[in-house]
N, C-alpha and C positions, 0 to 999 in steps of 0.2 A: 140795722141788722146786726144778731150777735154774733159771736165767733164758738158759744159756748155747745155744746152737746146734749142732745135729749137721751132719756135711759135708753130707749127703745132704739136709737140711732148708734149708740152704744154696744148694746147688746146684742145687734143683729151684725154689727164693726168685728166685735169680738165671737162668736159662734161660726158665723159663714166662713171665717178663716178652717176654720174645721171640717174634716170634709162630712161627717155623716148630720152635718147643719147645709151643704149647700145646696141650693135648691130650695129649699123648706120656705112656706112660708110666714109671714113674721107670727102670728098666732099658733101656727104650729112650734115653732122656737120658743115661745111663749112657754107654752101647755107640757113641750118637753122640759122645760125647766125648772116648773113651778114642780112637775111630777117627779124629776128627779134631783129637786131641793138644792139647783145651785141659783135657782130666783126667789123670790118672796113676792107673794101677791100685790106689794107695796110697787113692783117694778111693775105689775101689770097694770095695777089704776094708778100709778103717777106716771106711766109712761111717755108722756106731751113732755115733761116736767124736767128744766136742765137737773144735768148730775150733778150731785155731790160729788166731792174727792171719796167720801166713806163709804158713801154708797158702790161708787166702782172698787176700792178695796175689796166690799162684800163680794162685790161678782164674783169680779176675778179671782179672789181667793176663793170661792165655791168655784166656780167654774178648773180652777187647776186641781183642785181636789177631787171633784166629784165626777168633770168628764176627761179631762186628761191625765187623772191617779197621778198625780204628784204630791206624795206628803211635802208634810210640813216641813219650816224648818226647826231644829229640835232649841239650836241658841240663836234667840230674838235680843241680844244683848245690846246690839247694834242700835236698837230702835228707843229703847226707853230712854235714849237724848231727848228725844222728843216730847217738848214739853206737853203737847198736848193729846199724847197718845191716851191716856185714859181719861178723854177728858167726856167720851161717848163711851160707858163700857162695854156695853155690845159688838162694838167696835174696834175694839183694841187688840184681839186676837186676828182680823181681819188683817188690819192697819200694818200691825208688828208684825204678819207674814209677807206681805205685797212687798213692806219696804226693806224688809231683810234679803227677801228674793232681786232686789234692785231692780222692779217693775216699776213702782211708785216711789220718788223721793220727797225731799222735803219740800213744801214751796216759798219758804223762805228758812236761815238759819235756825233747824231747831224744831220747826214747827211744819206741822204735815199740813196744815188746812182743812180740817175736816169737811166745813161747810163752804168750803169755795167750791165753784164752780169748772168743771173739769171741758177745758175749750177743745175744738175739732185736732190742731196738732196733738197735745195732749192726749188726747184720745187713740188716736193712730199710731204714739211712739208705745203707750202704756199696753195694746193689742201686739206690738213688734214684739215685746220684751216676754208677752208671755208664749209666745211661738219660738225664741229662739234662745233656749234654757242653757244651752255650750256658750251665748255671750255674758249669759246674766252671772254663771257659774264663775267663767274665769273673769268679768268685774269683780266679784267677792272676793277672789284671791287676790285679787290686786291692790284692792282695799283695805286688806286684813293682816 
C-alpha cells in the first residue's frame, strides 16, 4: 500500500477546506474548476493518477489565484536556487509562486522535485499552508 496521493484526493483535501466547495460533490468540484480555470482537463482524466509535486504547484497556485484572489508574488528570487525550476517551463511560474509563498519547499537541497510524488502528509501540510497566509507571511520574514 502507498502512502502517495491521488489528484482527485488532492483536489477535493484542498477545495472542501473552502467553504463554498463543501458539500459539493467531487464532479461538481470538478466542473467548477475546469470552468473557472484553476484545474485543467488533465486533472479530470488522470484523476486515479498519483500527484506530481508540479502538478499540485499548478493547483494551488490556480486555486489561490483564481478562487481565493491572492496575487502573486512580484520577487520570485528566492526560487531560482532551484536547480530545476525551469526544468518544466510551463511550470515554473507555478513552482517559483508556491515556493516563494512557503506552501511548497524544496525536497531535497536545491531541487523542488518536480516529478516526485506528493505523499498523504505532504498533501495535508501543503493544504494547511495555503489556508493560513498570517504563518506563510511571517515564515518569509523570517527567512529574509
Amino acid at each position: 500500500m502507498t502512502d502517495f496521493v491521488k489528484r482527485e484526493e488532492f483536489i477535493l483535501k484542498l477545495s472542501r477546506k473552502y467553504e463554498e466547495f463543501k458539500g459539493l460533490k467531487p464532479d461538481e468540484i470538478f466542473d467548477s474548476g475546469l470552468k473557472d480555470l484553476w484545474l485543467e482537463s488533465e486533472d479530470l482524466i488522470f484523476r486515479d493518477k498519483f500527484l506530481e509535486r508540479r502538478n499540485a504547484a499548478r493547483i494551488v497556485h490556480e486555486f489561490l489565484k483564481r478562487v481565493l484572489k491572492e496575487p502573486d508574488e512580484d520577487d520570485i528570487s528566492d526560487a531560482k536556487k532551484l536547480k530545476d525550476l525551469y526544468d518544466c517551463h510551463v511550470c515554473t511560474a507555478h513552482i517559483a509562486q508556491v515556493y516563494t509563498k512557503r506552501i511548497m519547499g524544496e525536497k531535497k537541497k536545491n531541487v523542488f522535485g518536480l516529478t516526485d510524488h506528493v505523499n498523504k502528509a505532504e498533501a495535508t501540510d501543503i493544504v494547511n499552508k495555503v489556508y493560513s497566509k498570517e504563518n506563510r507571511e511571517e515564515r518569509q520574514k523570517i527567512l529574509c
